[in-house]
N, C-alpha and C positions, 0 to 999 in steps of 0.2 A: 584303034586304040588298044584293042587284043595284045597287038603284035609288040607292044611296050615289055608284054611277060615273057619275052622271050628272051630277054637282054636283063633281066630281074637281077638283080646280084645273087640275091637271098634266094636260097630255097629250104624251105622248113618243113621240116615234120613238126605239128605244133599238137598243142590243147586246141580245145574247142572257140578259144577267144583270142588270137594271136593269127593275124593274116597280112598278107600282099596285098600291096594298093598301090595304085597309081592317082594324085590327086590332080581329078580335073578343072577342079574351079576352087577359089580361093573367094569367099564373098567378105571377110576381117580378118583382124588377125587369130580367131578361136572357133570360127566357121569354116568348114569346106566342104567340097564336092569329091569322093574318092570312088574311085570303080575298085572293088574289092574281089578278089580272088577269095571263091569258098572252095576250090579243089576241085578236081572231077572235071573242069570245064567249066562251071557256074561262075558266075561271076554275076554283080548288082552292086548298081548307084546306089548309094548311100549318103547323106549328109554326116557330118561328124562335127564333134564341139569338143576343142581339145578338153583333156581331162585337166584339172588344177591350177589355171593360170583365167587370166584376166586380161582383156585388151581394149585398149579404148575405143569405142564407140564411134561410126561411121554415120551414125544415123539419131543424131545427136541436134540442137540450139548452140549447144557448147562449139564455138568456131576453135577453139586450143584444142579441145579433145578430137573434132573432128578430124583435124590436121594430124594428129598424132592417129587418128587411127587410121589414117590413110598410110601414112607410114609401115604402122605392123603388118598392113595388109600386104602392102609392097615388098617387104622382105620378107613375110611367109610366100609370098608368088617366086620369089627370086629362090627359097630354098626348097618349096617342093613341089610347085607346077608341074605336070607331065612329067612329073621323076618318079621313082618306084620309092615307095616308103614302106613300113611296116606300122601295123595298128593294132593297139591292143582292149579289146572292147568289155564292154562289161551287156551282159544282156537286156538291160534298158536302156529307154531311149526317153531322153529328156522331154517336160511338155511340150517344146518346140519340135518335137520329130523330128531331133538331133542324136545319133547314137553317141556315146560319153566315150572317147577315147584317148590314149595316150597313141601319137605320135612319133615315130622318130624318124628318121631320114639318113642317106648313106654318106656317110663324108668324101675326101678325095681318098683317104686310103682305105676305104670300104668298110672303115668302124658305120657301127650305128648311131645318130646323134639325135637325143630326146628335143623333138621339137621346142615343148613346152620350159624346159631348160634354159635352150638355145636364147629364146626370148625375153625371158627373163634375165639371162646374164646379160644378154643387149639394152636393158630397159626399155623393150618394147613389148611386156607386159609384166604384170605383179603375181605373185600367188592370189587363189583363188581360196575366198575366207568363207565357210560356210556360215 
């Protein structure tokens, strides 16, 4: 999986909260698995819950919501499974021992494209209303 950061578009001099990732597992659409590049070599799994958006529930009674959240799930898998993304984190981590991140991911012409965005302008999920 390393050898993913070799091909990275991105490479940053950043802040302390702005990193390389590669997402390994997709569990909805506002959950994931990312192997995160801290520099130096280091790198660590991490869970992440996108920051500001809302996706319907996979684990649900609701069979319409279910189905719908099987969907986001699906085209978050399609847009950044085993692709290089970048994350931008804040230093806590959700009671779920989920770090709160914005997402974005690399389009065909190498822009950056906010996951969380992306989804919402698809309706396959809403803002997230505190």
């Amino acid at each position: 999986m390393l050898n993913h950061f070799s091909e990275h578009p991105q490479k940053i001099v950043h802040p302390y909260n702005v990193f390389r990732a590669i997402c390994t597992e997709v569990y909805d659409g506002d959950t994931y698995t990312m192997l995160v590049d801290l520099g130096f070599h280091t790198y660590v799994t991490i869970r992440v819950r996108e920051q500001d958006i809302d996706t319907p529930e996979i684990r649900t009674k609701d069979l319409d919501e279910k189905a719908e959240g099987y969907k986001s799930r699906d085209r978050v898998r399609e847009l950044i499974l085993d692709k290089p993304c970048v994350i931008i984190t804040d230093k806590d981590t959700t009671s779920f021992d989920r770090w709160i991140a914005k997402v974005s991911y690399f389009g065909e012409d190498g822009s950056l494209i906010p996951l969380g965005q992306q989804l919402i302008d698809e309706e396959r999920a809403v803002p997230y209303v505190k």
